[in-house]
N, C-alpha and C positions, 0 to 999 in steps of 0.2 A: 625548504622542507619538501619532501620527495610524498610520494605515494596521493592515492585518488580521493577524490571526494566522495563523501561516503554522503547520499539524501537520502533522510528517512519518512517513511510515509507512517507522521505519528499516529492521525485517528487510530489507522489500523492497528497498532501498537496496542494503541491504550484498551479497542474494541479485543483484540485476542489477551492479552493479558487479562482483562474483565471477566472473558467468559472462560479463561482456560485456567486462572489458580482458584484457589480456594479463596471465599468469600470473607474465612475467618482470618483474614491477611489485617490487620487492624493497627493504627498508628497514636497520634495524639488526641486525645479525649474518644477515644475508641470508635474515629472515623475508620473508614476501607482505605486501605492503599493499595490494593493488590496490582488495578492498573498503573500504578505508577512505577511497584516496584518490578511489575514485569518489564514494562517498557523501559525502565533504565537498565537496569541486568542485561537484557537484549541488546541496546546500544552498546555498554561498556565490553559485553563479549563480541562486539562486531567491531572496534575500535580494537582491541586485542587481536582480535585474528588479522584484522586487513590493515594496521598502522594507518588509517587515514590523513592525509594532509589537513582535513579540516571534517566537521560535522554539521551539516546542514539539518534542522526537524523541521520538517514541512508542516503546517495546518490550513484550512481553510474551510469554505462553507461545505452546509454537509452539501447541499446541491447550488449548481451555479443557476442563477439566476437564468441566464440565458438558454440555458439545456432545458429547463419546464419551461420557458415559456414557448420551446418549439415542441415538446412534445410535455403534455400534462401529467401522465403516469412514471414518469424519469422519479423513480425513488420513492413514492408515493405508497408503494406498500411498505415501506421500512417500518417498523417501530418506532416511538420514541425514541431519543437515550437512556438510557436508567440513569434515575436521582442519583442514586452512589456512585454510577458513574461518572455523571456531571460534574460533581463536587473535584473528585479526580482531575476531570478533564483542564477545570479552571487555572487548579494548582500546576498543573503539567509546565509551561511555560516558564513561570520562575525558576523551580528545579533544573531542566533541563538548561538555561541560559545559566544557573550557577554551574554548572556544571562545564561551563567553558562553550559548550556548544551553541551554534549560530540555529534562533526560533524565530521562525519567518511564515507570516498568515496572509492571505489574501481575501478578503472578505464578499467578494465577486465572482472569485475561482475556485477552485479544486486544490486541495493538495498534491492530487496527480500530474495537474497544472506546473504548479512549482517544482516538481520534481524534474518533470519535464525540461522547464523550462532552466532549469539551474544547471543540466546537463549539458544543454546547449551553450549555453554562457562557456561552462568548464571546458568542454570541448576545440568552442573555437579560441581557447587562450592558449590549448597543445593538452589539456589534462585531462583524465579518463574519471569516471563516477561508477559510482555501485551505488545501485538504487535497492535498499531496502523496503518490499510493499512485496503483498500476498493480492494484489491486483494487476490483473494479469493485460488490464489497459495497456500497464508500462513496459509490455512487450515489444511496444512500437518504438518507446527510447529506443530500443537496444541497438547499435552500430558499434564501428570500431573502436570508438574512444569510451560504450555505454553497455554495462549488463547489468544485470537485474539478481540480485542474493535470492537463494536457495535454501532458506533455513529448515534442516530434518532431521527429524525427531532424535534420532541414532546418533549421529555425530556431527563434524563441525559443517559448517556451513559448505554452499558450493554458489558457482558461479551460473547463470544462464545468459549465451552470450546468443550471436543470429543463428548457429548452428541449433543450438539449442531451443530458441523460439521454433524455428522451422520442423523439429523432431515432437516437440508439446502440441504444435497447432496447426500443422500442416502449413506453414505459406511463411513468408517472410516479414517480418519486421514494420516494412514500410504496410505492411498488406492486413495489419491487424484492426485499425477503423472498417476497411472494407470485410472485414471476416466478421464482427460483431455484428455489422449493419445485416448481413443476410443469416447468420445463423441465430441473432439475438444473445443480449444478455440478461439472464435472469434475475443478478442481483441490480440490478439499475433500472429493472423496468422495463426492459426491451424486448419485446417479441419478438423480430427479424422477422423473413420471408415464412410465409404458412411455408410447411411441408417441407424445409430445409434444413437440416442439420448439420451439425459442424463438420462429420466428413464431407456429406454434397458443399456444403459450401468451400469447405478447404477445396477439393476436387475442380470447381465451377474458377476458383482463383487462378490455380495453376494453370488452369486452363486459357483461359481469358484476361487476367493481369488484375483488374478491379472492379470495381461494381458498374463501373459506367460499363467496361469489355461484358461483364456479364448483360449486364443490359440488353446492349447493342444484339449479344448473341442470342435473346430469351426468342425467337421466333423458329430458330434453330434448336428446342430442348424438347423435351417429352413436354407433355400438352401440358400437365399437374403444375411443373415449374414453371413453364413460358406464364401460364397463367394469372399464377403466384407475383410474378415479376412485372407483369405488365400492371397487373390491379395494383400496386404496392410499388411503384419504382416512384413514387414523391414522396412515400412513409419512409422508404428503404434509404434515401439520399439524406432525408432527414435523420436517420438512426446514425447515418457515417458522420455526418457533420457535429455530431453530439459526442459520437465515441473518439475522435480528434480530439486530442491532447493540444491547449494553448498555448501559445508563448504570454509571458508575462514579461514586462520589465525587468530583471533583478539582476543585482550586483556579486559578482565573484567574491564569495565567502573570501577571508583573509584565513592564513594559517592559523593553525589553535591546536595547544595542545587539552585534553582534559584539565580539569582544574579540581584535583581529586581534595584538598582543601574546602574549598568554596560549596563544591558538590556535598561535601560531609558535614558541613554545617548546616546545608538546607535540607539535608535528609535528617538529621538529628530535627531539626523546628518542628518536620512534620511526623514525630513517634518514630523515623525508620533508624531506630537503633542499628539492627544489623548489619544494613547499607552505611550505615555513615561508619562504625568501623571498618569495613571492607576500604570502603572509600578512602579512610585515615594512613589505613596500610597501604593501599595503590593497589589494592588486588581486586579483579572481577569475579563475580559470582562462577561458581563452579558448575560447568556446563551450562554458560549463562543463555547460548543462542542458540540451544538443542528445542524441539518444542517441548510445550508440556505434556505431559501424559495421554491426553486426549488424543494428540495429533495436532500437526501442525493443518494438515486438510479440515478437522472438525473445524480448528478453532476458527482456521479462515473463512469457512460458512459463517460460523457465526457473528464474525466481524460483517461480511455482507450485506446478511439478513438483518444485521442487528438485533437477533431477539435470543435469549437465554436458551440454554440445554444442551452448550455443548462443555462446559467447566463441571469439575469434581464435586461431590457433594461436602459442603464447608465442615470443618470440625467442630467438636462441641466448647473448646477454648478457643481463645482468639492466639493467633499467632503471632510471633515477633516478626516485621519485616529487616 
């Protein structure tokens, strides 16, 4: 069976679906399902557009262990999860493994981790991945066998390969831990260098190659930066070693196709009528991997942040999923 492995970066699946349909999304005994049925809709139009050889759902801890304990504020401001969304979250796993698709969690790591890391697997056996995630971590997968989905709002999907990383963020692929580590990232906790931003610091890469080049050169910058760099080059090493994506163990998914049966019975368990006929027929939701309304940019803030107000205001009926 031909074509690339398709890794999906579920949290964030289930965090933009949450905040991006309507709340009045309601299934059996009038739980929410909205995350769920976003997140499947999205897989099964990404599975339609790109024929994957296999589907990987990635989950994991919200934060790895290892990352706070080098730095304490790593994710710290997040929110909770929301209760309705929990409930979602839990069920996600069955659903999506009836549905033919391979659910794989680490409970030490990241789902960025595995995504990462199943790429490289893919890769060295000759086959290419499409990483679906609105985290822009997985910048640094990206190489010849690895790009990263482009889901927007208008129409169908697109690809972000290294040209593309290099045009979003100024520097290359390999060069994305050291662009975090000095510009900081907001959603994960990370301040970067005082007084650096993403152009300086895109600029300070190309310049110098990575944070150590920059380093090395801080005695050579305006006073503000040298400054910055000198008081902060053991925070700054720390923030790149954090923003590094880990290899995990994992095993090359086997071929699979959907399992539009199995999928339709477990979406029928949980109220999703609508789903589980689509499913019955083989057909994907119509304009399943377009974003919602909001934006595909809202919605990924608010996967982030993890905190409400970037989704529609619900209806006064509940809806069929």
């Amino acid at each position: 069976m031909s074509g690339s492995l398709l890794a999906v970066d579920t949290p964030w699946l289930l965090y933009r679906s949450h905040f991006g349909l309507p709340r009045s999304i309601k299934g059996v005994d009038g739980a929410p399902v909205g995350a769920l049925l976003g997140t499947v809709n999205t897989i099964l139009g990404l599975v339609q557009w790109c024929s994957p050889r296999a589907v990987v759902c990635c989950l994991g801890a919200e934060e790895a262990d290892y990352r706070v304990a080098l730095y304490r504020p790593y994710h710290a401001h997040r929110d909770p999860m929301p209760p309705e969304l929990r409930a979602q979250w839990e069920r996600a796993p069955a659903l999506l493994e009836a549905l033919g698709w391979t659910v794989t969690a680490d409970d030490a790591l990241e789902a960025d981790d595995l995504m990462w890391s199943y790429s490289r697997v893919e890769a060295a056996a000759g086959g290419d991945t499409l990483i679906c995630s609105g985290d822009r971590d997985l910048y640094q997968a990206v190489d010849g066998h690895t790009a990263v989905v482009e889901l927007r709002r208008d129409g169908p999907p697109g690809t972000i390969d290294a040209a593309g990383v290099q045009q979003r963020s100024g520097v290359t692929p390999a060069q994305i831990p050291d662009l975090i580590a000095l510009r900081g990232d907001p959603s994960d906790g990370l301040p970067g260098a005082r007084g650096i931003g993403a152009k300086t610091a895109a600029a300070l890469l190309s310049e110098h190659r990575s944070l150590e080049g920059v380093l090395a050169a801080a005695p050579t910058l305006r006073p503000r930066i040298a400054a910055a760099l000198g008081e902060q080059a053991d925070e700054l090493r720390t923030f790149r070693t954090i923003a590094a994506l880990q290899d995990i163990p994992v095993t090359r998914p086997p071929d699979g196709l959907t399992d539009h049966a199995q999928g339709a019975n477990a979406a029928r368990e949980l109220g999703m009528e609508n789903l589980a006929a689509r499913l019955e027929q083989g057909v994907a939701a119509a304009s399943p991997v377009t974003a919602p309304s909001t934006g595909t940019a809202s919605c990924a803030r608010a996967a982030d942040s993890r905190a409400p107000g970037a989704g529609r205001r619900p209806r006064r009926s509940p809806r069929r999923p």
